[in-house]
C-alpha positions as CSV (number, residue, x, y, z in Angstrom):
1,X,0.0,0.0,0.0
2,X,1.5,3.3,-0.9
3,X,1.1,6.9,0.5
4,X,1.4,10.4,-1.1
5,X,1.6,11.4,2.7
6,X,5.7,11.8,3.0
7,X,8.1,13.7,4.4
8,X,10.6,15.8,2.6
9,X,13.7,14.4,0.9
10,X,16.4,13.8,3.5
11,X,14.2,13.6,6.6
12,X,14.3,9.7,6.4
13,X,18.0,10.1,5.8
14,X,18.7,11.4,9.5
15,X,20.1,8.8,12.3
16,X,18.3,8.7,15.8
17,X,20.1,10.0,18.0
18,X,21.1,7.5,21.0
19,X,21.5,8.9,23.9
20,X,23.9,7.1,26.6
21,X,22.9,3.9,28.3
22,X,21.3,4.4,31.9
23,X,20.9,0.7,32.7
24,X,23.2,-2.4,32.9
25,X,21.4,-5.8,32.0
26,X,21.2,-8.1,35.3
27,X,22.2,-5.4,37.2
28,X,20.0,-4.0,40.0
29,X,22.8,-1.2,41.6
30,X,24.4,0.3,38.7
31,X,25.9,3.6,38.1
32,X,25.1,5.7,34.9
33,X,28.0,7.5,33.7
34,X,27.3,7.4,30.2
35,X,25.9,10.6,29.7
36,X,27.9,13.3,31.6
37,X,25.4,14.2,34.6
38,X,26.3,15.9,37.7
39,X,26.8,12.9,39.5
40,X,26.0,15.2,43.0
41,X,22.2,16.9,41.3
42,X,21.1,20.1,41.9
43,X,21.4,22.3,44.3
44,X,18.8,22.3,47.2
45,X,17.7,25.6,46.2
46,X,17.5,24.3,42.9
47,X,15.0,21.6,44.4
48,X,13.0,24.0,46.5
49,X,12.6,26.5,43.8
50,X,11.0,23.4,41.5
51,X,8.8,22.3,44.1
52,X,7.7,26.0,44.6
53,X,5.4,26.1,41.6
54,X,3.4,23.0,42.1
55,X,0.6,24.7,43.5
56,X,0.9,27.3,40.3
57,X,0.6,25.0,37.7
58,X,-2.8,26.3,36.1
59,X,-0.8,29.6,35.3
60,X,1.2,29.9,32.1
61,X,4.7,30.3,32.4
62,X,6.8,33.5,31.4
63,X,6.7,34.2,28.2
64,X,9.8,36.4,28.0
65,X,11.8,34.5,30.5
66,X,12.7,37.7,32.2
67,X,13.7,36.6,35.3
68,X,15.9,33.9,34.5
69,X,17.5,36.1,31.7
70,X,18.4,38.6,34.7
71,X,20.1,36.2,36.8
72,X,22.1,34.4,33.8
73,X,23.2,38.4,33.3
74,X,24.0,39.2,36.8
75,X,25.9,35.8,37.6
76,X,27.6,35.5,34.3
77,X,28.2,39.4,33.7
78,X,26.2,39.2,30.2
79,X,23.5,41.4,28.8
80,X,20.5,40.0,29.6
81,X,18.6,41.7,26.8
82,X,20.7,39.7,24.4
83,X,20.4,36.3,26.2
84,X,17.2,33.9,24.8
85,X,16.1,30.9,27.1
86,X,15.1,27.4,25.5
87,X,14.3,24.1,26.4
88,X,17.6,22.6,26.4
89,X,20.7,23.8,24.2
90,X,20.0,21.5,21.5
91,X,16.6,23.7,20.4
92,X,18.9,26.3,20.1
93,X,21.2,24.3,17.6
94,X,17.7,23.3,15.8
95,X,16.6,26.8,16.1
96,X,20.0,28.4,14.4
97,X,20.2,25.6,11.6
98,X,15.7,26.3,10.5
99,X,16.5,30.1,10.6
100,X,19.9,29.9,8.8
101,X,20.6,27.0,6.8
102,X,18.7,25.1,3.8
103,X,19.6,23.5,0.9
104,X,22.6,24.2,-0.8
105,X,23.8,25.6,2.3
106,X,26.8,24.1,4.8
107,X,26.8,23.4,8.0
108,X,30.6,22.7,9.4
109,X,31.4,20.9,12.1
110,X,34.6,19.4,13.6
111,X,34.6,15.6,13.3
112,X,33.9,14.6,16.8
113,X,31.8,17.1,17.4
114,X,28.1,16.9,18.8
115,X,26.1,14.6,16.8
116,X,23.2,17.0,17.1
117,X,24.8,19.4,14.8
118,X,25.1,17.1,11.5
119,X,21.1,15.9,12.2
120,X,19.6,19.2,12.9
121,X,21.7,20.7,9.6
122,X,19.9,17.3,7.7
123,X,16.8,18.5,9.4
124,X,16.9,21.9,7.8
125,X,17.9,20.8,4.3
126,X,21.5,22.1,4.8
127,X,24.4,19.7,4.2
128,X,26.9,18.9,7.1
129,X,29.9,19.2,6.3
130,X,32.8,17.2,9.0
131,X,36.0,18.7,9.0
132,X,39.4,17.1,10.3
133,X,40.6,17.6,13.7
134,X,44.1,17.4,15.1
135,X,45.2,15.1,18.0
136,X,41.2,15.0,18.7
137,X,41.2,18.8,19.1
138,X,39.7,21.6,16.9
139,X,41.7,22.6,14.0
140,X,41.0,25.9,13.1
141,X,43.0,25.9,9.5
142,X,40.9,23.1,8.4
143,X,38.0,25.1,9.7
144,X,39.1,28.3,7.8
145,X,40.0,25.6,4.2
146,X,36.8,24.0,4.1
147,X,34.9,27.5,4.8
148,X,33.4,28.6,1.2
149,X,30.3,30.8,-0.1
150,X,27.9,28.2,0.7
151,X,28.9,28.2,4.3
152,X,26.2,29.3,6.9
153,X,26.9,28.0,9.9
154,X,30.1,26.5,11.8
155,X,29.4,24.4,14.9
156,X,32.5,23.6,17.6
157,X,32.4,22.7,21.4
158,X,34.7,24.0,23.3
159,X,35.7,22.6,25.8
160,X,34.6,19.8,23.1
161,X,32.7,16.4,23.9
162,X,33.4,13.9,23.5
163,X,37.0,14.1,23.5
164,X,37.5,16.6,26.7
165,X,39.7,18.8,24.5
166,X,39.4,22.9,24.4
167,X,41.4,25.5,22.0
168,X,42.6,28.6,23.2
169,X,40.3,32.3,23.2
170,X,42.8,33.5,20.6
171,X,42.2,30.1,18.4
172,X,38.6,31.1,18.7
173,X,38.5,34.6,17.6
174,X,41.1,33.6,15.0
175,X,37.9,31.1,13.2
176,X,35.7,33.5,13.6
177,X,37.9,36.6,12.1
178,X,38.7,34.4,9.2
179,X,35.0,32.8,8.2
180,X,33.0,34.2,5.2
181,X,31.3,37.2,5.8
182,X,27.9,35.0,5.7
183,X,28.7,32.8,8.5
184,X,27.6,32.5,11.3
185,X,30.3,30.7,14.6
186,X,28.2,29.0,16.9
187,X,30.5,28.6,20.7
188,X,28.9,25.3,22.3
189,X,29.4,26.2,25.7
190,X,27.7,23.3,27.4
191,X,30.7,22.2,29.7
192,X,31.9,26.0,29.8
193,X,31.1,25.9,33.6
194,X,33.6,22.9,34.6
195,X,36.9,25.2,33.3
196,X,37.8,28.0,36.6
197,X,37.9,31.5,35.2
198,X,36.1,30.7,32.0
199,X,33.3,32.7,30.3
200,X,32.6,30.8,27.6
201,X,33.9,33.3,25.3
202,X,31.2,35.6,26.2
203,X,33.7,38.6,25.4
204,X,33.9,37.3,21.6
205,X,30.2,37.5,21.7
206,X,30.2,40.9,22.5
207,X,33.0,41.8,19.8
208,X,31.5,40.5,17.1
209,X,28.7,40.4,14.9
210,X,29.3,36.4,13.4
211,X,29.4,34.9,17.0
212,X,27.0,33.1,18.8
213,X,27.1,30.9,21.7
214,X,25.2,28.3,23.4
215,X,24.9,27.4,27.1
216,X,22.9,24.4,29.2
217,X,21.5,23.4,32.6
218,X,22.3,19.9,32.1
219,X,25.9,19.3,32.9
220,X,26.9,21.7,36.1
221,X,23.7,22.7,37.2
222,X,22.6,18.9,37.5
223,X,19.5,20.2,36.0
224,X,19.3,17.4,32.8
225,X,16.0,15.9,33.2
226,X,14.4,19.3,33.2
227,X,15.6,20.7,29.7
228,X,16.9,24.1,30.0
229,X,19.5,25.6,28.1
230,X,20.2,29.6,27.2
231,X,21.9,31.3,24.3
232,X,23.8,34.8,23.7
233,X,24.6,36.5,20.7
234,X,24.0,39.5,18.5
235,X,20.5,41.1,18.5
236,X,20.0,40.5,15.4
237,X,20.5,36.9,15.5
238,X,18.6,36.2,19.2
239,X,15.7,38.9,17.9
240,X,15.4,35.9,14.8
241,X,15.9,32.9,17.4
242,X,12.8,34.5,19.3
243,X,10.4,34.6,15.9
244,X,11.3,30.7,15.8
245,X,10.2,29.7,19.6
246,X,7.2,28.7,20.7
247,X,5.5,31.6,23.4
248,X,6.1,28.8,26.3
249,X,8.7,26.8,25.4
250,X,10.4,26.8,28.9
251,X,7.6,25.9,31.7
252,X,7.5,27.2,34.6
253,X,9.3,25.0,36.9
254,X,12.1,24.7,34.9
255,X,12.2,28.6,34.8
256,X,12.1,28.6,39.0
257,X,14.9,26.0,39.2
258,X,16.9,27.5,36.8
259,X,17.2,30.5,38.0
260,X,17.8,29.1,41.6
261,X,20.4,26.8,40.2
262,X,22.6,29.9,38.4
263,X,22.2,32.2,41.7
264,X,23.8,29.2,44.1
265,X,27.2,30.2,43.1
266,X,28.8,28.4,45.9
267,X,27.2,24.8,45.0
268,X,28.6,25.4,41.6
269,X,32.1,26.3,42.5
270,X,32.2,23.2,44.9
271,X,30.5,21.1,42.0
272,X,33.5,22.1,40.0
273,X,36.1,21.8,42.6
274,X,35.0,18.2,43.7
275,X,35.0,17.6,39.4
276,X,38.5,18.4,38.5
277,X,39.8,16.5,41.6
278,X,38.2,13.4,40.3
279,X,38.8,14.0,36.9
280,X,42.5,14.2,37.4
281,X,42.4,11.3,39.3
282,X,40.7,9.2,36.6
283,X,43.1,10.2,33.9
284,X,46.5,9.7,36.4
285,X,45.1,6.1,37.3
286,X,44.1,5.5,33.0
287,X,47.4,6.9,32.1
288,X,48.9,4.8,34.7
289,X,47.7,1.3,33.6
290,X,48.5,2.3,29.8
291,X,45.7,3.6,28.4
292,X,46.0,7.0,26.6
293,X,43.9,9.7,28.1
294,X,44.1,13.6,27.2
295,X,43.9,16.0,29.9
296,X,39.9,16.8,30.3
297,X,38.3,20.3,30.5
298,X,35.0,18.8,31.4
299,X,33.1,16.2,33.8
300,X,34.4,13.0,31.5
301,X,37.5,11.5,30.5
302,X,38.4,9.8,27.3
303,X,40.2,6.7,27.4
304,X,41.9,5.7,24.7
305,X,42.8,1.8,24.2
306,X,44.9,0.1,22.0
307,X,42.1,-1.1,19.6
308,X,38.6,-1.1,19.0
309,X,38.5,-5.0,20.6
310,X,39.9,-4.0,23.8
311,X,37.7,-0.6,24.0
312,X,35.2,-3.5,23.3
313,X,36.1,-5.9,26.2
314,X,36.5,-3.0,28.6
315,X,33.2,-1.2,28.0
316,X,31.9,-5.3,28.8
317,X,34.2,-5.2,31.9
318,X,32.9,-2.0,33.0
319,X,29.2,-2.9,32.3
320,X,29.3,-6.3,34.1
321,X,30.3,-4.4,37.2
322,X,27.3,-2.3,36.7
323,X,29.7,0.8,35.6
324,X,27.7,2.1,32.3
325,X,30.0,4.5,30.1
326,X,29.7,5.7,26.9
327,X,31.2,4.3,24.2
328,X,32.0,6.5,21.3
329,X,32.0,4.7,18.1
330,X,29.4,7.1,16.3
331,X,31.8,9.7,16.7
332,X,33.8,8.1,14.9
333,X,35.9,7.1,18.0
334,X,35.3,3.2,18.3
335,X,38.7,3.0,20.2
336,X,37.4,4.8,23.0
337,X,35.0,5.2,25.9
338,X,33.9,7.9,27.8
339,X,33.6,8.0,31.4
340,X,31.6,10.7,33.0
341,X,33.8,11.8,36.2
342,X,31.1,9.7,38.9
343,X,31.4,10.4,42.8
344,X,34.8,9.6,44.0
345,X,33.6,5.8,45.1
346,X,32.8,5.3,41.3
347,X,35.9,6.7,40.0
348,X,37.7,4.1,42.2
349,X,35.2,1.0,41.0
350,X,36.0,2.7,37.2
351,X,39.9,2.2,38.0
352,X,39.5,-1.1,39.8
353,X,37.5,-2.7,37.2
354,X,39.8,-1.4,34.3
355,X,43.1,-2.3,36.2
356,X,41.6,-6.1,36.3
357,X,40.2,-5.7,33.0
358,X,44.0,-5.1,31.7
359,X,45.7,-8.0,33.9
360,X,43.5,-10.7,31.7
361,X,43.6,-8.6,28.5
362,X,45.4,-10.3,25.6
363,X,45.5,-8.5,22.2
């Protein structure tokens, strides 16, 4: 039986995305750290803030998220006029590829970059385009060569997942001095939180015209299940970002605990503090049994193994402990895993497993 009902060309051509695993088979206790949560959640006032609006529910939320714009300005020193609010990051990514991309446009994108940056370019009509990195970090002169007239937008994560690495503020403003004058460099800021001192090139923002930048609630803020993310740019470009939106697209406990979440600066800084000590820790003990790790800027580590088997065998080692990581084949890493920096107990199960795992491994 056939159907004139269809989608357009391409749409059928876009992969699922798969998030990480959050279960082990036969497993009753395991620990997810697959997908780069705050192992620690959200702050308390983040809690009490989302609980706050259950007896509010019949009202409709903000529709100009004013008060969590004003405390993403005050806390991170931004202009809250220019900041737009969305449910998670990756509407924003959707948001910039519908508004600037279609066919016989390019999207560019480093080649272990997000995932949700080739689908939402398919999902526009736009053709991603992957471009080379260098010792898994962002190569900004094979950004700049594979830049052309058909370029619209160019995607990189920095600090990037999933291979922990970040490029340097003058890297950064060297891409986007360099791009075509119709492109459009998008900062994916989502792990921007975990680096001490770090703005998330906010300043570049500000400077330019053909900068954007994306942040989330997901990572730091422990916030994940709740889908918040925020964006800052031009006018120009977050005035266009608003006509794509729906009126409510952030509800209203989401807006509460968000804004609770950025105010508790002090739960942040220990989140990150209690981070980089474990995520140092992981790497030493990886590096220590062998396996090639490069230092992180973020809440994960990469491990590196010899081969794709032994990745393999120790993402099964991991998994029958009830240890769930992420392995990384689809980005076109199938040599490596990546572990989400756990609670300090489960970085020492991660290193105890591995270290056994390695005795009894024979190539």
């Amino acid at each position: 039986m056939s159907t004139r009902i269809t989608p357009k060309p391409g749409i059928l051509d876009i992969e699922l995305y798969v998030g990480g695993k959050g279960h082990a088979a036969g497993v009753s206790n395991s620990v997810k750290l697959s997908s780069n949560e705050n192992p620690w959640g959200p702050s308390e006032a983040a809690k009490q803030a989302y609980r706050s609006v259950a007896g509010e529910l019949h009202v409709y939320p903000s529709g100009d998220h004013a008060e969590l714009r004003a405390a993403i300005g005050e806390v991170h020193g931004v202009d809250a006029d220019r900041v737009i609010c969305s449910n998670g990051s990756d509407e924003l990514i959707s948001f910039l590829c519908q508004a600037y991309a279609g066919a016989g446009d390019e999207v560019l994108f480093t080649e272990h970059g997000f995932l949700m940056y080739k689908l939402c370019a398919q999902g526009a009509g736009a053709t991603p385009v992957s471009v080379p990195e260098t010792d898994r970090r962002t190569d900004v002169d094979a950004l700049l060569a594979a830049a052309n007239e058909n370029t619209k937008l160019v995607f990189i994560a920095n600090p990037n997942n999933p291979t922990a690495t970040m490029i340097s503020e003058e890297e950064v403003a060297r891409l986007a001095d360099g791009l075509p004058e119709q492109a459009l460099l998008v900062l994916d800021g989502a792990y921007a939180e975990f680096v001490e001192g770090f703005d998330g090139h906010a300043g570049l923002v500000e400077e330019r015209e053909n900068v954007f930048m994306t942040r989330t609630f997901s990572k730091i803020y422990g916030l994940g299940g709740l889908r918040l993310g925020w964006g800052y740019g031009p006018v120009t470009i977050v005035d266009t970002l608003h006509r794509m939106r729906g009126p409510f697209n952030v509800n209203a406990s989401v807006l509460a605990a968000g804004e609770a979440a950025v105010r508790d600066v002090e739960y942040t800084q220990k989140c990150r503090e209690v981070n980089a000590q474990w995520a140092e820790y992981l790497r030493e003990k990886l590096m220590g049994m062998g396996i090639a790790c490069d230092p992180s800027q973020t809440n994960f580590v990469l491990a590196r193994f010899g081969s794709e088997a032994e990745a393999d065998g120790a993402d099964k080692a991991l998994g029958d402990a009830g240890l769930i990581v992420r392995a990384v084949k689809s980005y076109g890493l199938a040599e490596c895993l990546r572990i989400t920096v756990g609670k300090g107990a489960d970085c020492k199960r991660v290193v105890q497993v591995l270290q056994e795992f390695k005795e009894g491994w024979v190539a």
